[in-house]
C-alpha positions in Angstrom: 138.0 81.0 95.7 136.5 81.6 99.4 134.3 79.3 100.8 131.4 82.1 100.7 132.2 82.4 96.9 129.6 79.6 95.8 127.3 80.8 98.9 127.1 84.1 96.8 127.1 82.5 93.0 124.0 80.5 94.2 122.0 83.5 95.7 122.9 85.6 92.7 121.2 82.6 90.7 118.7 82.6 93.0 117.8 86.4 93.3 118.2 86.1 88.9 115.5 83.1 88.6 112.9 85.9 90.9 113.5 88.7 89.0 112.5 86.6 86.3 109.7 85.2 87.4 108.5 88.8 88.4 108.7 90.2 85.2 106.9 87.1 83.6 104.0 87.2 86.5 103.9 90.5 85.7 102.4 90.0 82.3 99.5 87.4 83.4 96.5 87.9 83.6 95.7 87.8 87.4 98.6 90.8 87.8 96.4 92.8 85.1 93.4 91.8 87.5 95.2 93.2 90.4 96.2 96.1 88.7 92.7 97.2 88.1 91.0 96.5 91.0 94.3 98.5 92.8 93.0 101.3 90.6 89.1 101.4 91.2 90.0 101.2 94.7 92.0 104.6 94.4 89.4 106.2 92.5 86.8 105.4 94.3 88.7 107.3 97.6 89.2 110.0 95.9 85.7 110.3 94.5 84.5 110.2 97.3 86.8 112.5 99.0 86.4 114.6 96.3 82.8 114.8 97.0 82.6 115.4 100.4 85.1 118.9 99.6 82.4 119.6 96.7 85.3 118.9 94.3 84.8 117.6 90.7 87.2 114.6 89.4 87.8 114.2 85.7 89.1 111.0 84.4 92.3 112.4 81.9 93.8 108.8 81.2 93.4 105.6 82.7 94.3 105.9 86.2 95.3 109.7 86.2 92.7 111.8 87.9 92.4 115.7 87.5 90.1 117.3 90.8 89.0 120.4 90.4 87.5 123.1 93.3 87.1 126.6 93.4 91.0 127.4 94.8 92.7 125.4 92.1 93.4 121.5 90.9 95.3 118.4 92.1 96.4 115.4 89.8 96.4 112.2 91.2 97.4 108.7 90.3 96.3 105.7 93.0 98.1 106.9 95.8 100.3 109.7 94.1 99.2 113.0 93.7 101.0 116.1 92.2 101.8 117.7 95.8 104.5 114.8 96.4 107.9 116.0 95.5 110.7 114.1 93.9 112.9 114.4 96.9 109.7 112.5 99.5 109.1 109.9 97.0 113.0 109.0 97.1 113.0 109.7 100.6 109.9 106.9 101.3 111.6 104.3 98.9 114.6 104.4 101.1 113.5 101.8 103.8 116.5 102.6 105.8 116.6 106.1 105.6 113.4 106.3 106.9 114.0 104.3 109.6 116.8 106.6 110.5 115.1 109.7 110.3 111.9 108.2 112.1 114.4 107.2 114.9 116.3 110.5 115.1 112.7 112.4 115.4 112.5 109.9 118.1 109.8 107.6 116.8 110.9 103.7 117.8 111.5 101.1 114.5 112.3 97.5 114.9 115.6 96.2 115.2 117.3 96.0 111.6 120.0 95.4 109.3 120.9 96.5 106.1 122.8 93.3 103.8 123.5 92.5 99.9 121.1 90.1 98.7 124.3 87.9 98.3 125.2 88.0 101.7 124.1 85.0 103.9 126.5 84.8 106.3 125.9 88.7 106.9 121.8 87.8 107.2 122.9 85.0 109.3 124.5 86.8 112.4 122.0 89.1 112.4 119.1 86.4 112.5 121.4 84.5 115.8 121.3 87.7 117.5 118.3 88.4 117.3 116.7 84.8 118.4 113.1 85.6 116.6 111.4 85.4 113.6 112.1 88.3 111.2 111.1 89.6 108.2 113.3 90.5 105.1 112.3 93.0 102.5 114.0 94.8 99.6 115.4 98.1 101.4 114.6 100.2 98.0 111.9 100.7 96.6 109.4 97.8 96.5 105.5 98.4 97.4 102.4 96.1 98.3 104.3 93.4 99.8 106.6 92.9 96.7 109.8 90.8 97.6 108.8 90.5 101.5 109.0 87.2 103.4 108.1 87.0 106.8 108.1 84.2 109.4 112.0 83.6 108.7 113.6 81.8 111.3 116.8 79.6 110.0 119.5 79.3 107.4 117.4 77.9 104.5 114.4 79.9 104.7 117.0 83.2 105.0 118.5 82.1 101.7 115.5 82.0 100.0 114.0 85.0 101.2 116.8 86.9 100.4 116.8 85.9 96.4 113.2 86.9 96.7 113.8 90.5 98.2 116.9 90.6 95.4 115.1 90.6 92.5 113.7 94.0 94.1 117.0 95.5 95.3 120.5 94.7 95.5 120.1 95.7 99.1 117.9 94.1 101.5 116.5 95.0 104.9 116.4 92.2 107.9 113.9 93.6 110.6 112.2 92.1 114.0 109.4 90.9 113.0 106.2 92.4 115.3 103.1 91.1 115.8 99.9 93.1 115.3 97.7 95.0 112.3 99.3 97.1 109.3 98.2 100.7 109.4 98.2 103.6 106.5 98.5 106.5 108.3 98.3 109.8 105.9 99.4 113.1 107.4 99.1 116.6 105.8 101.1 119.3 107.6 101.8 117.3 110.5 98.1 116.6 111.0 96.8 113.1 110.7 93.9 113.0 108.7 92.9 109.5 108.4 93.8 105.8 109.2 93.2 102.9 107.5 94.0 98.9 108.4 95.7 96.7 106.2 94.6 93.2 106.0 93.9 90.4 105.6 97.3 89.6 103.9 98.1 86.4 102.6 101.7 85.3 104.7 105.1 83.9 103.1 105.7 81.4 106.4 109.1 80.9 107.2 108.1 77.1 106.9 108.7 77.4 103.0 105.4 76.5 101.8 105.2 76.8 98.1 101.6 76.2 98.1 100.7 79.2 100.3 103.6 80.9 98.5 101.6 80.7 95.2 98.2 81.4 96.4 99.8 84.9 97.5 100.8 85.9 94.4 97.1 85.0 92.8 95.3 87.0 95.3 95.7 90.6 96.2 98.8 91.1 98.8 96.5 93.3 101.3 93.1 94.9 101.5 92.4 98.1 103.2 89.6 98.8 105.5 88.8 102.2 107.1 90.0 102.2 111.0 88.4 102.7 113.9 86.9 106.5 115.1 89.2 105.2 117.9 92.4 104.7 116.5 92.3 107.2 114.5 91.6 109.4 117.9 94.8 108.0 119.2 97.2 108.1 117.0 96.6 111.5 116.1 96.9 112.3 119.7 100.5 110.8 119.3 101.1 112.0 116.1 101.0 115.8 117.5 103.0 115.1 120.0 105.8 113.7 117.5 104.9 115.7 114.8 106.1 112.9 112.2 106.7 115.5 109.0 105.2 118.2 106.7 105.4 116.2 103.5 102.1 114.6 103.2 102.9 111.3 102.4 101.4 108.4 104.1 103.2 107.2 106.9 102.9 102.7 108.0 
């Protein structure tokens, strides 16, 4: 047996008792909660968009929306709607394949590295070299702050956050952490039509404190509020100039 045998058996344990824990918090009431206020949130956005194309929306089930205007229709779920492909949503899941095709369009992302969930020493190296707090993430899939701790600056607080991000993916993604707001930015043909802020959000400290740890998973994980005329001004002007993608999708 190696010496980074029981390193691995432990954070296989670890990344086992969170996905666990997920699926049971998932069931609770306050999730449900969450879930339904994620919901009216969506469809009040797209009532209202809906109403300023002179579009009519049609509740067909739960959450599923069917808009209607005069050139055709659009089905929409929260923030899904039937012009997303198969191919994008895979495409957007894939944390690191996005960051390499927003770096080969020439578009900078932090500093990164891709590990197993099981692999400390991996994690470890990258954390030394980098000499700053980062932030660790499943690299699939994952939404909404599911699985993310940020704030992580040594050994201990790695292990930990990399259970978490493993009972998302058996992959994780180790990134720079940078300071500053979270920003939706939703493009359509390469034009940006709107920008909205992210936040307040409650923070997984690298300190380790379970308190804090459980109050985020009462509340909501992020609120969005509708950016500034200003922003929005300049980050289309940059967004033409990079032209980010014809796909639609929103873009943080």
């Amino acid at each position: 047996m190696t010496r980074l045998e029981p390193t691995r058996r432990a954070l296989e344990s670890l990344a086992l008792y969170h996905k666990l824990t997920r699926r049971l918090h998932g069931r609770g009431a306050a999730t449900v909660a969450l879930a339904r206020q994620r919901s009216r949130f969506y469809e009040e956005v797209w009532r209202r968009a809906a109403d300023t194309a002179g579009a009519e929306v049609t509740v067909v089930d739960g959450s599923l929306l069917h808009i209607g205007f005069q050139k055709g229709r659009l089905l929409v779920r929260e923030n899904l709607t039937s012009l997303d492909d198969p191919v994008t949503l895979a495409i957007a899941g894939d944390k690191p394949l996005a960051y390499r095709l927003l770096a080969a369009d020439g578009i900078p992302v932090a500093e990164h590295v891709v590990v197993r969930h099981d692999d400390l020493a991996g994690a470890e190296e990258f954390l030394r070299c980098l000499a700053a707090p980062c932030v660790v993430k499943p690299a699939l899939d994952g939404a909404a702050g599911a699985g993310v701790t940020t704030g992580v600056v040594d050994r201990r607080h790695l292990a930990g956050a990399l259970a978490r991000a493993g009972a998302w993916s058996v992959d994780v993604l180790l990134e720079r952490q940078v300071e500053g707001g979270s920003y939706r930015l939703l493009y359509f043909d390469g034009e940006l039509l709107d920008a909205v802020l992210r936040g307040p959000s409650p923070r997984s400290s690298g300190a380790g404190d379970r308190g804090r740890a459980d109050s985020a998973r009462r509340r909501p994980r992020s609120q969005d509020h509708p950016a500034s005329s200003g922003l929005r001004a300049r980050v289309g002007a940059a967004g033409r100039r990079r032209r980010p993608g014809q796909d639609g999708r929103e873009r943080q």
